[in-house]
MDTraj code that builds the backbone (N, CA, C; nanometers):
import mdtraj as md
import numpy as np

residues = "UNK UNK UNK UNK UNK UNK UNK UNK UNK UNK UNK UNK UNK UNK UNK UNK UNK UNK UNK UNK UNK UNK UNK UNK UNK UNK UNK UNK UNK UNK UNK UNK UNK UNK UNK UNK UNK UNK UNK UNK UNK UNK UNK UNK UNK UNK UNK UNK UNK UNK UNK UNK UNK UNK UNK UNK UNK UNK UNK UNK UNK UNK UNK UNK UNK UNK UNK UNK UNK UNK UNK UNK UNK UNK UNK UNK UNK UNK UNK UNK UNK UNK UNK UNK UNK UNK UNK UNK UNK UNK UNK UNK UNK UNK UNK UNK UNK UNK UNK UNK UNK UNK UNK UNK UNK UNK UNK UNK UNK UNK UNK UNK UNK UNK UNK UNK UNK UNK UNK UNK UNK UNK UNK UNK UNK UNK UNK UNK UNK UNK UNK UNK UNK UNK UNK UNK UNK UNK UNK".split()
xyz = np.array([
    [1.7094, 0.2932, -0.1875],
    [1.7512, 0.1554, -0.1942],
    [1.8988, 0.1531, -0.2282],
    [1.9532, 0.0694, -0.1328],
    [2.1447, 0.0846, -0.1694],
    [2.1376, -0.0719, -0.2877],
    [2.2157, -0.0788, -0.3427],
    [2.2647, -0.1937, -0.4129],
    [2.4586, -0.2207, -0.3651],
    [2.4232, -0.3827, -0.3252],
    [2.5953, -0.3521, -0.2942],
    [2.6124, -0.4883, -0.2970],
    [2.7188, -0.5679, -0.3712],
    [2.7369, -0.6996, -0.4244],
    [2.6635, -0.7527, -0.4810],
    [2.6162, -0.6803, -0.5693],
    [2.4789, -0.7387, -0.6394],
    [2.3744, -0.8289, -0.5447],
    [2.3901, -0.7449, -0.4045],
    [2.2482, -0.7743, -0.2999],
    [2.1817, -0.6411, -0.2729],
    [2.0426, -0.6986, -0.2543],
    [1.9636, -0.5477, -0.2446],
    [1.9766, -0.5578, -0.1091],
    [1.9929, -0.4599, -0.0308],
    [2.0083, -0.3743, 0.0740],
    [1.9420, -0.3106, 0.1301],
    [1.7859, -0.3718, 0.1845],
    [1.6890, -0.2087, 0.1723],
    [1.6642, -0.2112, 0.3177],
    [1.6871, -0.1350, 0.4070],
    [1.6382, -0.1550, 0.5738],
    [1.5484, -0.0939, 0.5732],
    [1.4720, -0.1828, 0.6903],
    [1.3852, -0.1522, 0.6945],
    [1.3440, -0.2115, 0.9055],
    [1.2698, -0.1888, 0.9172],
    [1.2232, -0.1754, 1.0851],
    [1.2858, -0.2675, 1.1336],
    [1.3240, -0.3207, 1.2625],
    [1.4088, -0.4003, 1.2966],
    [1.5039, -0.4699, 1.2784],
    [1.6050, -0.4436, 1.1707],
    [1.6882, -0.4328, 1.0882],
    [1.6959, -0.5658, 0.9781],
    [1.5595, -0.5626, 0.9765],
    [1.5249, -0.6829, 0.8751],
    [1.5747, -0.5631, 0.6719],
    [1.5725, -0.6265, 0.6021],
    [1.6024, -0.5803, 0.4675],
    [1.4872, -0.7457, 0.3839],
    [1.4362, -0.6161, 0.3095],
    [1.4079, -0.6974, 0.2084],
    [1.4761, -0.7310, 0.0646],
    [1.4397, -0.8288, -0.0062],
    [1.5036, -0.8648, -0.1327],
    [1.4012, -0.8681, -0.2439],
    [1.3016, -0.7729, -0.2505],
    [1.1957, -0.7775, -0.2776],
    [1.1099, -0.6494, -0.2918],
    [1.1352, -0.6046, -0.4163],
    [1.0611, -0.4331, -0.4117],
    [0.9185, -0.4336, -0.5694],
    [0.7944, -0.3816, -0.4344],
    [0.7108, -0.3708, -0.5306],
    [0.6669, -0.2071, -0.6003],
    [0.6628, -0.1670, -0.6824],
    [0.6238, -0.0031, -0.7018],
    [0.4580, -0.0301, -0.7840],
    [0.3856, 0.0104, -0.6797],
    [0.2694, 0.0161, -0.7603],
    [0.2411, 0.1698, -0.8010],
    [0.1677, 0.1781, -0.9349],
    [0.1295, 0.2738, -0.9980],
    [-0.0562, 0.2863, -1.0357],
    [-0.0765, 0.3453, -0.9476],
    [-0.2404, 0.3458, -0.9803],
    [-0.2835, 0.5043, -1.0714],
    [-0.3661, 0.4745, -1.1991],
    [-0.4259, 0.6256, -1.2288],
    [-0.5107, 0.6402, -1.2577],
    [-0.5488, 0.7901, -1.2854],
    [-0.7201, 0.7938, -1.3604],
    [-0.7166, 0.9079, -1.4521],
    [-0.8139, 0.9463, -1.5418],
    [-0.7963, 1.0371, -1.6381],
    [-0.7694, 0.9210, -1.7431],
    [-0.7211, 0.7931, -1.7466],
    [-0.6647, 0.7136, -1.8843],
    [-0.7717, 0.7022, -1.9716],
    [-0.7371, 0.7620, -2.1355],
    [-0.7681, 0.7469, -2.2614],
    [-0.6685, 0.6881, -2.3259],
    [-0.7047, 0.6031, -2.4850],
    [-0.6700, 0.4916, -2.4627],
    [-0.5548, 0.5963, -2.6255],
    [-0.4387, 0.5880, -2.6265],
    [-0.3575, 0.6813, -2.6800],
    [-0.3598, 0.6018, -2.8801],
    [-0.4121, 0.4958, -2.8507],
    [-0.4227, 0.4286, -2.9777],
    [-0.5519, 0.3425, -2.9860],
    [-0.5575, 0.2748, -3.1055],
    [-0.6424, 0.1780, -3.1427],
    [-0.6494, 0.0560, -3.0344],
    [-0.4843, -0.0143, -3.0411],
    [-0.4733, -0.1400, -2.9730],
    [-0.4208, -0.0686, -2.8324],
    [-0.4463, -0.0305, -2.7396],
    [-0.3886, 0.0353, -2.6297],
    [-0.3775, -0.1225, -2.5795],
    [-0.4110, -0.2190, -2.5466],
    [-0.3538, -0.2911, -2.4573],
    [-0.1974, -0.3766, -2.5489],
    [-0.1774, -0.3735, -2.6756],
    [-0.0460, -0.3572, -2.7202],
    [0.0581, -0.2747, -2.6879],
    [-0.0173, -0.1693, -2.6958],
    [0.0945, -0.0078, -2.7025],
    [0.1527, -0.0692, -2.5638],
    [0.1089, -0.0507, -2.4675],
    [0.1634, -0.0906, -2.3126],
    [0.2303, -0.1496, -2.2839],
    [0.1893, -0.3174, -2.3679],
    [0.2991, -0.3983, -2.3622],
    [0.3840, -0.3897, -2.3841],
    [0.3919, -0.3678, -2.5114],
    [0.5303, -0.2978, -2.6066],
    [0.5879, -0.1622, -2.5243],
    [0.5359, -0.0946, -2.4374],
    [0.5897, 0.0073, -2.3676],
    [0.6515, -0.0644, -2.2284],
    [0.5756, -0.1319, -2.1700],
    [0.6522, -0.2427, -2.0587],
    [0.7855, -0.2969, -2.0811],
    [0.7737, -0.3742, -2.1896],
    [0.9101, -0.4544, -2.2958],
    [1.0746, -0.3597, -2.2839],
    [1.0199, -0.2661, -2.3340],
    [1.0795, -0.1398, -2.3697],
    [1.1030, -0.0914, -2.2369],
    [1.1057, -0.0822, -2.1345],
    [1.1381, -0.0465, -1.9894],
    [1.1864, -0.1757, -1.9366],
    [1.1769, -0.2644, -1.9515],
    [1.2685, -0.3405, -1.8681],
    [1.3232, -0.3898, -1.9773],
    [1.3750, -0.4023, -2.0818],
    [1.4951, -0.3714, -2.1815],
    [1.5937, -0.2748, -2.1468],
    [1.5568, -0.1508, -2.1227],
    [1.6211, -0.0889, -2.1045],
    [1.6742, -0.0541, -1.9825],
    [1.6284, -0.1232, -1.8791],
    [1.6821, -0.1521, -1.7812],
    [1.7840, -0.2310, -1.7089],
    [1.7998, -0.3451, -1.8278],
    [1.8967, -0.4390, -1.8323],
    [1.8592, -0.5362, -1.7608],
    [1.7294, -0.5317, -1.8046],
    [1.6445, -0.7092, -1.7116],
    [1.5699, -0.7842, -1.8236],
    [1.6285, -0.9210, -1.7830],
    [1.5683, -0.9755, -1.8873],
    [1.4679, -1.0789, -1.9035],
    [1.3487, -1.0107, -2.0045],
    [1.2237, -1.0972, -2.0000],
    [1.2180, -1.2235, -2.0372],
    [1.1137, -1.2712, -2.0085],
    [1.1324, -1.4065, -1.9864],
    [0.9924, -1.4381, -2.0629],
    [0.9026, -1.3812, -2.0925],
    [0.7647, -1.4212, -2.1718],
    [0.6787, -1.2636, -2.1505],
    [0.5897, -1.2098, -2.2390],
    [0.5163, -1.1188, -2.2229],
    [0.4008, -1.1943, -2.2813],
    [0.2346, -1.0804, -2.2352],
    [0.1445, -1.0994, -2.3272],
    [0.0405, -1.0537, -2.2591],
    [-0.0586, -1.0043, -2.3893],
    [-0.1513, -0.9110, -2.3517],
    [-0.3085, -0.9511, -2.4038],
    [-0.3684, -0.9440, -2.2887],
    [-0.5125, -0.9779, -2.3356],
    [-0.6396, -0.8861, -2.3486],
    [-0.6742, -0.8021, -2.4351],
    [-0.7683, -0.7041, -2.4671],
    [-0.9140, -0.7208, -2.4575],
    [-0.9878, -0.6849, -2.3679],
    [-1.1498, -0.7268, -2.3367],
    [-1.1967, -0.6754, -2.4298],
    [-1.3047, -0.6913, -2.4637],
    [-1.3824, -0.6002, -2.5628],
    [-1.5218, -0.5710, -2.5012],
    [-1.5373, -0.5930, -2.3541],
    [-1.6732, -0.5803, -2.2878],
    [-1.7946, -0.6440, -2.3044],
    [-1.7690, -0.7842, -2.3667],
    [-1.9051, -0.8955, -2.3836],
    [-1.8733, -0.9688, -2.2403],
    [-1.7501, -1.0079, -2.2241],
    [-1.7358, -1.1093, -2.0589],
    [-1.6107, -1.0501, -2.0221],
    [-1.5904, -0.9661, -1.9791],
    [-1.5334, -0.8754, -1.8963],
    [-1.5339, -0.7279, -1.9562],
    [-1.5364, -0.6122, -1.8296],
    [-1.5414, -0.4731, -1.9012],
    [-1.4682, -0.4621, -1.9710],
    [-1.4237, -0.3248, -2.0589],
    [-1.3898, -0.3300, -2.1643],
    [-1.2178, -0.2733, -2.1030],
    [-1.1437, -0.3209, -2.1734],
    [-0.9822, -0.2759, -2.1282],
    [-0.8770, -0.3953, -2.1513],
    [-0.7961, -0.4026, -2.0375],
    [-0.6797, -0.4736, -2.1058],
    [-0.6198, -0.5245, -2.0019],
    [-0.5680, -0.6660, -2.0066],
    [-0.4400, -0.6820, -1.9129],
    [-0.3317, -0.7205, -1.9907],
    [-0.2376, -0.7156, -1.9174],
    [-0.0915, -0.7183, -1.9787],
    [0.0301, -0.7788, -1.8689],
    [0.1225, -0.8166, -1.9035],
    [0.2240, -0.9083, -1.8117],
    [0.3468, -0.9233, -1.8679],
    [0.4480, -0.8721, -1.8517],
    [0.6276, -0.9070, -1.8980],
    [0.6435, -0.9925, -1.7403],
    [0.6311, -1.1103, -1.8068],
    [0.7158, -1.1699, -1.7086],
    [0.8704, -1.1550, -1.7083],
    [0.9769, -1.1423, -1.5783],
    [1.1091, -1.1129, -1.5492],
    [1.1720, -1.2232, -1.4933],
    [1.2882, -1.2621, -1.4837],
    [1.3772, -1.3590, -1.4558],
    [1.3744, -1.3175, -1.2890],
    [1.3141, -1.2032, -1.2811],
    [1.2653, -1.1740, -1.0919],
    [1.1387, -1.1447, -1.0634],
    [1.0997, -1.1119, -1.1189],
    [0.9289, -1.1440, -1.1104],
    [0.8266, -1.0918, -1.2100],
    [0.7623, -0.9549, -1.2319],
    [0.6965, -0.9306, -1.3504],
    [0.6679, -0.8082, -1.3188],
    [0.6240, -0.7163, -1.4194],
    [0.5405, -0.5917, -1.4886],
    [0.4209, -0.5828, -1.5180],
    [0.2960, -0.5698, -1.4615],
    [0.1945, -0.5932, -1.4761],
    [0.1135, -0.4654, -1.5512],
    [-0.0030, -0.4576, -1.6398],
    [-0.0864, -0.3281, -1.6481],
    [-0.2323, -0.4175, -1.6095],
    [-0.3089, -0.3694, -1.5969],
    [-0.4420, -0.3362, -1.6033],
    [-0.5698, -0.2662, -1.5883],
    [-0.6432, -0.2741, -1.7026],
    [-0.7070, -0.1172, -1.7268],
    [-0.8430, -0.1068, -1.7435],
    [-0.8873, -0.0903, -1.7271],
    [-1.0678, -0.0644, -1.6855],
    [-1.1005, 0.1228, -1.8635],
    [-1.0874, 0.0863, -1.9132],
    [-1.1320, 0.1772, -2.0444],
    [-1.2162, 0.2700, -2.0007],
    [-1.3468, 0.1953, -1.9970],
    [-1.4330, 0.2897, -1.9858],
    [-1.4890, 0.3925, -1.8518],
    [-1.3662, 0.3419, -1.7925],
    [-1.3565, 0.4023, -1.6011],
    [-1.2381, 0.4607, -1.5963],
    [-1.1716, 0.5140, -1.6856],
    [-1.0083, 0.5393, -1.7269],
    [-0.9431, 0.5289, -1.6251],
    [-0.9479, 0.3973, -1.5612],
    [-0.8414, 0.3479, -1.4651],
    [-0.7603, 0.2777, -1.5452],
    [-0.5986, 0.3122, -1.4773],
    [-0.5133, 0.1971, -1.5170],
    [-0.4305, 0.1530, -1.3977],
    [-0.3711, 0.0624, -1.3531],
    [-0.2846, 0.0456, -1.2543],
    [-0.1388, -0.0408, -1.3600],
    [-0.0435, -0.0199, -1.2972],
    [0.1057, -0.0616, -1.3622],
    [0.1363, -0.0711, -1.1740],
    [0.2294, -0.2181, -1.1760],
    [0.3191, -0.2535, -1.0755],
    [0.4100, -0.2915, -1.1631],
    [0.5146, -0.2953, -1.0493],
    [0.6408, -0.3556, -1.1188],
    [0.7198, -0.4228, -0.9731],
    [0.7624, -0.5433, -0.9958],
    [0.7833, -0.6466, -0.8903],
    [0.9507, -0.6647, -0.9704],
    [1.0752, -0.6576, -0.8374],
    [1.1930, -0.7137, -0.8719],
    [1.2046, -0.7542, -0.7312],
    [1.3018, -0.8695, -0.7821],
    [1.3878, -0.9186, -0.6559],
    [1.5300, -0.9452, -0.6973],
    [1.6597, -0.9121, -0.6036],
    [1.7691, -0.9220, -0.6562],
    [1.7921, -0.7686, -0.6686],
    [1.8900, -0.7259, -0.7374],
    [1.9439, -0.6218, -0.7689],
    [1.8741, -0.5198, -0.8800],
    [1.8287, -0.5548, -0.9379],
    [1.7478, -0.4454, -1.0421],
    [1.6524, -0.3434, -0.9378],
    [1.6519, -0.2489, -0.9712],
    [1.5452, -0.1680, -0.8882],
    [1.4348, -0.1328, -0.9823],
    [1.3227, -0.1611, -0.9404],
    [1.1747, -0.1814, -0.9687],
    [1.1354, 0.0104, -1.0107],
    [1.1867, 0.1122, -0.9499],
    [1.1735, 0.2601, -0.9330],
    [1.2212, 0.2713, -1.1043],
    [1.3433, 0.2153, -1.1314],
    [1.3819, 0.2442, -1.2984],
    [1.2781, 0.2583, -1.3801],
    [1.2132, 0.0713, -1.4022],
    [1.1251, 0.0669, -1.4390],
    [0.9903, 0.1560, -1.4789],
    [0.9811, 0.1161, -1.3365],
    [0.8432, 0.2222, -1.3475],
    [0.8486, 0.3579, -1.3416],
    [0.9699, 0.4615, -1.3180],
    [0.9805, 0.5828, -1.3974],
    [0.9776, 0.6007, -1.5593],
    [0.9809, 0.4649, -1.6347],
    [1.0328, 0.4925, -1.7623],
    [0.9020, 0.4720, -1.7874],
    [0.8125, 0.3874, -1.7477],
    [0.6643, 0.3309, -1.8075],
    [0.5729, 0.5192, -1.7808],
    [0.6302, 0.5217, -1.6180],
    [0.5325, 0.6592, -1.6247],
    [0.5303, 0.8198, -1.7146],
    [0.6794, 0.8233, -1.7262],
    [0.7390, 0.9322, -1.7899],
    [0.6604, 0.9168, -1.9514],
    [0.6318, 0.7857, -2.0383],
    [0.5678, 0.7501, -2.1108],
    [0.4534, 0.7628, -2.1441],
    [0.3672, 0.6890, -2.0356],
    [0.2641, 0.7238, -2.0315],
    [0.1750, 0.8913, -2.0285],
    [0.2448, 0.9808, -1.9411],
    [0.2314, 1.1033, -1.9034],
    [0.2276, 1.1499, -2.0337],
    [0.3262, 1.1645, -2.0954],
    [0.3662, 1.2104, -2.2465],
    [0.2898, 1.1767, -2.3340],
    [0.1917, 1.1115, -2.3138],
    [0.1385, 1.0421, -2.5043],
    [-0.0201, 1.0092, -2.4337],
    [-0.0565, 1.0670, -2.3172],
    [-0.1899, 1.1063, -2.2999],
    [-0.2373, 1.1837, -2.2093],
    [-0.2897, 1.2983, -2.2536],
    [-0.3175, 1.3690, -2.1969],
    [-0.4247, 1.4037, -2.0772],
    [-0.3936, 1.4656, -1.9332],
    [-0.5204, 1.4082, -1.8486],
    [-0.4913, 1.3219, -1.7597],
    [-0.4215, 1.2660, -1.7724],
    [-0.3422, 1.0887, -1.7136],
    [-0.2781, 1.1706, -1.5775],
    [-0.3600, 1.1538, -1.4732],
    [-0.3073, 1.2006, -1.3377],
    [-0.2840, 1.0476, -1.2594],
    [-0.1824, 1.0320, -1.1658],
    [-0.1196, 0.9415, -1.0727],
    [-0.1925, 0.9884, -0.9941],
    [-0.2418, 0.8758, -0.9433],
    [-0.3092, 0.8707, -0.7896],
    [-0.2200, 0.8305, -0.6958],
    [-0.1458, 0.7443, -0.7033],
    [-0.0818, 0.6722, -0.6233],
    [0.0008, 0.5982, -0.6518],
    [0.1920, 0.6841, -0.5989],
    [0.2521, 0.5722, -0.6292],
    [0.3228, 0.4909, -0.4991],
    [0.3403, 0.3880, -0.4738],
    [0.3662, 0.3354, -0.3922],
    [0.4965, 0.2224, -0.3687],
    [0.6077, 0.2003, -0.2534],
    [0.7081, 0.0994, -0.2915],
    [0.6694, 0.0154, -0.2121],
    [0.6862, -0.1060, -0.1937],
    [0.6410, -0.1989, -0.0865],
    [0.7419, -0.3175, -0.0516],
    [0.8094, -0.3140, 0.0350],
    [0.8690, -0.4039, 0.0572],
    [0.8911, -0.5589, 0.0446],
    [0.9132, -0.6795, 0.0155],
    [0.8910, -0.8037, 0.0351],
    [0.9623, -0.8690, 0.0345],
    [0.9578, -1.0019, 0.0900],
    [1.0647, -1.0889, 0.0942],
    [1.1277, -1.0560, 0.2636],
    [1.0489, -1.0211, 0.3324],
    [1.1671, -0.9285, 0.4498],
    [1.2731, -1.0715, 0.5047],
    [1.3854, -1.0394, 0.5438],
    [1.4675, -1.1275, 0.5929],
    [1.5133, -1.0351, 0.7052],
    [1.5997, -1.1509, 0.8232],
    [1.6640, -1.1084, 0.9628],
    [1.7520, -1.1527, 0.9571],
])
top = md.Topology()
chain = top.add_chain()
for i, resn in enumerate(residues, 1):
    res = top.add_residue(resn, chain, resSeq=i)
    for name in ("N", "CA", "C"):
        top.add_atom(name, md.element.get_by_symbol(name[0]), res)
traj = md.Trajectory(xyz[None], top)
């Protein structure tokens, strides 16, 4: 992805460019590295696009406990370009993390800093799939 006048630049097939990059992160192997794991995340989300130099706009995290929904977590940093998502299935140690920018921030920052994190502080935690996805395409 080029960045150039603070426009994203990304070509793509018929020389359309999008303004609009999604990185999804799907895994399995997830154990939950703490007590409140659907905190830890958030607070690990926060902390990646902080340090990215994007700025949030509302977070918050909602923890199932498996009476009306399975047991796990969702989570959301909303961004002044779009948002950071987790959600996690516990007892199926799935987790998925996207990360949605539009504009100039690149979405890849992000979600290298969430994964490099994650990897580190649980063990087992294999990536299935990471993925960039274009959006927004313009001509």
């Amino acid at each position: 992805m080029n960045l150039k006048s603070g426009r994203l630049l990304n070509a793509t097939v018929s020389g359309m460019s999008a303004i609009g990059i999604h990185v999804l992160l799907d895994y399995t192997g997830y154990v939950s590295p703490t007590d409140n794991d659907g905190k830890w995340i958030l607070e690990l989300m926060r902390r990646a696009v902080s340090e990215a130099g994007i700025r949030e706009v509302h977070s918050h995290v909602e923890q199932f406990d498996g009476t009306l929904s399975p047991l796990g977590f969702a989570a959301v940093v909303l961004i002044d370009e779009s948002h950071v998502s987790a959600h996690c299935y516990s007892e199926r140690g799935l987790l998925a993390i996207d990360v949605f920018t539009c504009g100039e921030n690149d979405p890849s920052v992000v979600a290298d800093t969430i994964h490099s994190e994650l990897v580190s502080n649980i063990e087992g935690l294999v990536l299935q799939r990471r993925d960039k996805v274009e959006r927004f395409l313009q001509g």
